[in-house]
N, C-alpha and C positions, 0 to 999 in steps of 0.2 A: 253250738259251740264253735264247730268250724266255721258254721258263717257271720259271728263275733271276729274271729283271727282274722276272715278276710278283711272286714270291714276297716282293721285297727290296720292292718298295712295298706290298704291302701290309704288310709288316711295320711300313716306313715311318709307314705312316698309322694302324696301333694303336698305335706308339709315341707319334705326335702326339697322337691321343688321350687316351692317357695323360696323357702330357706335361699337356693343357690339364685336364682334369679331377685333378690335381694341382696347379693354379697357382689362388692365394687369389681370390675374387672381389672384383672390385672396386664399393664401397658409395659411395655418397656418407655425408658427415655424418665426425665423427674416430673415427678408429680405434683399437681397445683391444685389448690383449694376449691373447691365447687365453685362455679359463678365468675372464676378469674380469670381472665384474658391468656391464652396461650402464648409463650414470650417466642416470637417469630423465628426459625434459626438463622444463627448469624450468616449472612453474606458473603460469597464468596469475593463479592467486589468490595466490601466495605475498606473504608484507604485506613489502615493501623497509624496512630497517635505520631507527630513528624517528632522525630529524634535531629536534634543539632549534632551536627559532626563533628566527633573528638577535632581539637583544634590544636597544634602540635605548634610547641614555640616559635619562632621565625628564626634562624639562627643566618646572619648577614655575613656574607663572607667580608671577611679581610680587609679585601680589593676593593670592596662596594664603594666603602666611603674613605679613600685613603686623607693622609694627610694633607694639611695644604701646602703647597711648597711656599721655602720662602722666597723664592724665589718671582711668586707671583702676588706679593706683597707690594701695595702702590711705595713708588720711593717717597721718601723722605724729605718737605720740600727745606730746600740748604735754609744758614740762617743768616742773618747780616749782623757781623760784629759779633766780638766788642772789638776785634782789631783788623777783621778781615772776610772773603767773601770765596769759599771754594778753595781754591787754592791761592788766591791770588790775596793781597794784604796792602795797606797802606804804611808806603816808604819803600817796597822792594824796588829794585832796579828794571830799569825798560827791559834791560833783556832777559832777568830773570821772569818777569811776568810774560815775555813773548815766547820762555821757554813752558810755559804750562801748556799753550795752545789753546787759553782763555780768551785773548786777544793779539792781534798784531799791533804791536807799539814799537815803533822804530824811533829814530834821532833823539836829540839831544835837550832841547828846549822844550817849551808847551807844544802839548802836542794832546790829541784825543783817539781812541781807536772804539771801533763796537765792541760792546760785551758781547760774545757770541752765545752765550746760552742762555741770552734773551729773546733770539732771535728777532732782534728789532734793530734795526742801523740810527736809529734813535735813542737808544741807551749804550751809551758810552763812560769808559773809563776817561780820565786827566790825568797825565802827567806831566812832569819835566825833569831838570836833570836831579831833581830832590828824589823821584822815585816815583810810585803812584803818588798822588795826590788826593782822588777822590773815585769812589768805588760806588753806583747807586742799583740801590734797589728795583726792583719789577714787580707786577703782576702780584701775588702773595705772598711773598719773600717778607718773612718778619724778621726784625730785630729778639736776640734770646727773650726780651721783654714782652715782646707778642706785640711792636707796635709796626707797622705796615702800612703803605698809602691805602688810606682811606680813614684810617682812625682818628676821632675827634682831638680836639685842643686838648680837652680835659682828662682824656686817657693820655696823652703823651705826657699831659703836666704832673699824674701821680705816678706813674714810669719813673722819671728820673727827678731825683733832690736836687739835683744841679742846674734843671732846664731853665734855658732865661730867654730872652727874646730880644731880637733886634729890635729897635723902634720905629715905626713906619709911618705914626704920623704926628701930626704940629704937639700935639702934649705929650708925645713919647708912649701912648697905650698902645693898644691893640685892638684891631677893628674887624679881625676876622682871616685876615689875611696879613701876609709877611714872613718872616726867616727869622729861625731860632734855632738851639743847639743845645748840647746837652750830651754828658759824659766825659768830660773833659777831667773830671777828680773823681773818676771812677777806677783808677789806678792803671791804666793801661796811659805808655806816656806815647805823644807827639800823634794822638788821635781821635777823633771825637766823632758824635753823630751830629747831621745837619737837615734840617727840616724847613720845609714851605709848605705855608700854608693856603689856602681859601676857601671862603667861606668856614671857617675854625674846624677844615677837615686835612692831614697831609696829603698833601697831593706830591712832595717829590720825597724822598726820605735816601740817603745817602752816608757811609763814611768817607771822613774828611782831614786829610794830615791837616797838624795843629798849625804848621807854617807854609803852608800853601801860598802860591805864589805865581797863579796864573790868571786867577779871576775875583770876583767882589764875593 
C-alpha cells in the first residue's frame, strides 16, 4: 500500500512537471501570436510626422502701403479750344496776353512771339492790334474733340459738321494735302479751328480769330 502512495506521487509530480513546462511563460511588454515577427521598438531617432506651422494672418500696417498722393499724378495734358489755350485766348490784348507770362508779345501791328510752354522758338503765337490772332497746337495737345496733329482727314472730317476745306487744286478737291477749318457755327463767335494737311494726316492744327488779318 505504501509503495502504491509513492508510486501515485511521484507520478503526481512528473505530471506537474509537465504540466508546468507546458504552460506559455509569462513576458512582460504585449504579446504576439506564435510565428509573428516581433514589432521592433520604436527609435529613438525616428523624425515624428512634419506639422506645418500655425500660420497667423499678415496684418499690414497702415504706413505700408499709403495713399497715392495727388500730388504725384501725371498733369493733365491742357486742351486747345473751343476759344482758347491755358490762359491765353483768341482776341485778348498784346498786353493782356504778355501779362500771363505765356509769351512776350509787344507793339502794335503783326507781330509773332514763342509759345513758351512749347519750348520750341518755332511755335508761335500771331498777333496784331485785333488782339491774338492765332494760338497753335504742339506735341499731343488735342482739341476737347481729341483731334491733334497727326490725326487723319477722316477723323477730323466726323469731329466737326461744319468742317470744309480750302481748295487746292485745278477741280477744287482734295488730294491729300491743303487747309481747312472748322468750328466756325459751333457758337463761340470771332473764332475757329484751322488745319493743314499732308498726306490726309494734320500736320499743323491751331485756333484762329474769324478776322485775322496778318497772313493767308
Amino acid at each position: 500500500m505504501r509503495h502504491t502512495i509513492l508510486v501515485l506521487a511521484t507520478a503526481a509530480g512528473v505530471a506537474a512537471a509537465a504540466g508546468c513546462a507546458g504552460s506559455p511563460q509569462r513576458l512582460d511588454g504585449q504579446a504576439s501570436p506564435a510565428g509573428a515577427a516581433t514589432p521592433a521598438p520604436p527609435s529613438a531617432t525616428t523624425a515624428a510626422p512634419a506639422v506645418s506651422p500655425a500660420v497667423s494672418p499678415s496684418v499690414t500696417p497702415s504706413s505700408a502701403s499709403p495713399k497715392p498722393s495727388k500730388t504725384s499724378r501725371s498733369p493733365t495734358t491742357p486742351v486747345l479750344g473751343p476759344t482758347g489755350f491755358g490762359k491765353l485766348y483768341v482776341g485778348m490784348s498784346i498786353k493782356a496776353a504778355a501779362a500771363t507770362g505765356e509769351v512776350d508779345a509787344t507793339g502794335t501791328g503783326c507781330g509773332s512771339a514763342p509759345l513758351k510752354s512749347a519750348n520750341d522758338a518755332d511755335v508761335t503765337v500771331i498777333y496784331s492790334e485785333r488782339g491774338l490772332l492765332y494760338i497753335p497746337a504742339y506735341g499731343r495737345i488735342a482739341t476737347p474733340e481729341g483731334i491733334r496733329i497727326g490725326s487723319t482727314y477722316e477723323q477730323v472730317d466726323r469731329a466737326y459738321s461744319d468742317f470744309f476745306l480750302r481748295a487746292i487744286d485745278a477741280e477744287g478737291g482734295f488730294n491729300g494735302s491743303g487747309t481747312a477749318f472748322a468750328g466756325e457755327k459751333d457758337g463761340h463767335a470771332g473764332v475757329h479751328y484751322r488745319f493743314a494737311f499732308k498726306n490726309s494726316k494734320v500736320t499743323e492744327l491751331a485756333l484762329e480769330h474769324d478776322d485775322q488779318n496778318c497772313y493767308e
